[in-house]
C-alpha positions as CSV (number, residue, x, y, z in Angstrom):
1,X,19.9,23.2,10.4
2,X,18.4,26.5,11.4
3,X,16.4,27.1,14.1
4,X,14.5,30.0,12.8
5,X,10.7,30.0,13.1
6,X,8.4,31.3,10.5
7,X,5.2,33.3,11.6
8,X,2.0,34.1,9.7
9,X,1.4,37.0,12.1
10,X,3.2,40.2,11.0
11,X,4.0,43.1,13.1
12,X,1.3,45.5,14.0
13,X,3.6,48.4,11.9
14,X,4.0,46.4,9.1
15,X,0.2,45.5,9.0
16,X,-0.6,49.1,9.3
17,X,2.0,49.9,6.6
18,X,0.8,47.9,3.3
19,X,-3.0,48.5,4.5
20,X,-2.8,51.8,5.1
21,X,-3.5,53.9,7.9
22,X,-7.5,53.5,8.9
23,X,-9.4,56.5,10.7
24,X,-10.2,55.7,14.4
25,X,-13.2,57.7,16.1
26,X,-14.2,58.0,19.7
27,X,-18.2,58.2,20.2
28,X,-21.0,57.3,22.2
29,X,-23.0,54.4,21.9
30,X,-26.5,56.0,21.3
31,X,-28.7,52.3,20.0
32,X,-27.6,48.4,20.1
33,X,-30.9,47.3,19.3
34,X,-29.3,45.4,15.8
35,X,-28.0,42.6,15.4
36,X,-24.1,42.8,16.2
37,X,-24.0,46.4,15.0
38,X,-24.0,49.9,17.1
39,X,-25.0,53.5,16.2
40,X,-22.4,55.4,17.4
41,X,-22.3,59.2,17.8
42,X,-19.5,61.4,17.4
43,X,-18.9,65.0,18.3
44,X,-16.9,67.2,16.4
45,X,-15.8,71.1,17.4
46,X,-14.7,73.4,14.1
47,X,-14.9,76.7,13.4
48,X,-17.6,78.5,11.8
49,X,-16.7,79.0,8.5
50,X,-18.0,83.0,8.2
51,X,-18.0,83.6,12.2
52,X,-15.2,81.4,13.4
53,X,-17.2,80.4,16.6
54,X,-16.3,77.3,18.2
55,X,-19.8,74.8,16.7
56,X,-20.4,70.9,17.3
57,X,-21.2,68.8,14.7
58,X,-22.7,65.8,15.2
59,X,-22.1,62.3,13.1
60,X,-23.7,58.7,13.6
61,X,-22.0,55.8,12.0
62,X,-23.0,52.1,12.2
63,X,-20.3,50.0,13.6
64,X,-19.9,45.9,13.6
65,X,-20.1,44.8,17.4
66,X,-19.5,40.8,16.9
67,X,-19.7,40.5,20.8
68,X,-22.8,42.7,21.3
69,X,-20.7,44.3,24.3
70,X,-21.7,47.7,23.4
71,X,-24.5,49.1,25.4
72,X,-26.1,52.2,25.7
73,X,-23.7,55.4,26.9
74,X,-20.7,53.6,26.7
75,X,-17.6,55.8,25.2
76,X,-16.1,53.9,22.3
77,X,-13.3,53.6,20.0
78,X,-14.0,52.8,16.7
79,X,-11.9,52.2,13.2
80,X,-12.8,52.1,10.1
81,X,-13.1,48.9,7.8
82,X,-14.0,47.5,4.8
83,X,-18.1,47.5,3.8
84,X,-19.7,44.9,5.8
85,X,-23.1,46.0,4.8
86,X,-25.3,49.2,3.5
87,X,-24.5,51.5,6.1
88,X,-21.7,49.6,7.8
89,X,-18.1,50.5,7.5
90,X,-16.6,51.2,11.0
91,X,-16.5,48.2,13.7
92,X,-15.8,48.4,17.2
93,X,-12.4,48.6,18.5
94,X,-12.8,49.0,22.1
95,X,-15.1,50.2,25.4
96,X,-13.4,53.0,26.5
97,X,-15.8,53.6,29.6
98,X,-19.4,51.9,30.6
């Protein structure tokens, strides 16, 4: 007799391998008013295509908050996810800062 114990958890690498790498996002929470969802708004800085000055773009995306801990201002980490509704495809990874 062995005593080797099987798992149903997998290593965090080996998850990440045969799903794929997922796109993370940091943002601010800028609505909770939903239902176990957030509106969170990113900031991006690229270069003007023509002028090459330094401009922000701004992105919302709808992410799932199952814990409603989210709350107005907060910085966030998001990741991205399967379709969990019409606009949702991120959910909430973390509160980086209140």
């Amino acid at each position: 007799m062995s005593d080797t114990t099987t798992t149903t958890e997998a290593a965090p690498e080996a998850d990440a391998k045969t799903r794929g790498l997922r796109k993370t996002r940091v943002g601010k929470v800028i609505s909770n008013k939903m239902a176990k969802t957030a509106v969170i708004e990113t900031v991006t800085r690229v270069p003007h295509p023509k002028f090459r000055k330094i401009i922000k773009q701004s992105k919302k995306f709808y992410a799932h908050d199952e814990e409603n801990k989210a709350q107005v201002g907060d910085l966030v980490r998001i990741m991205e996810t399967r379709p969990l509704s019409k606009l949702k495809r991120w959910r909430l990874v973390e509160v980086l800062k209140h």
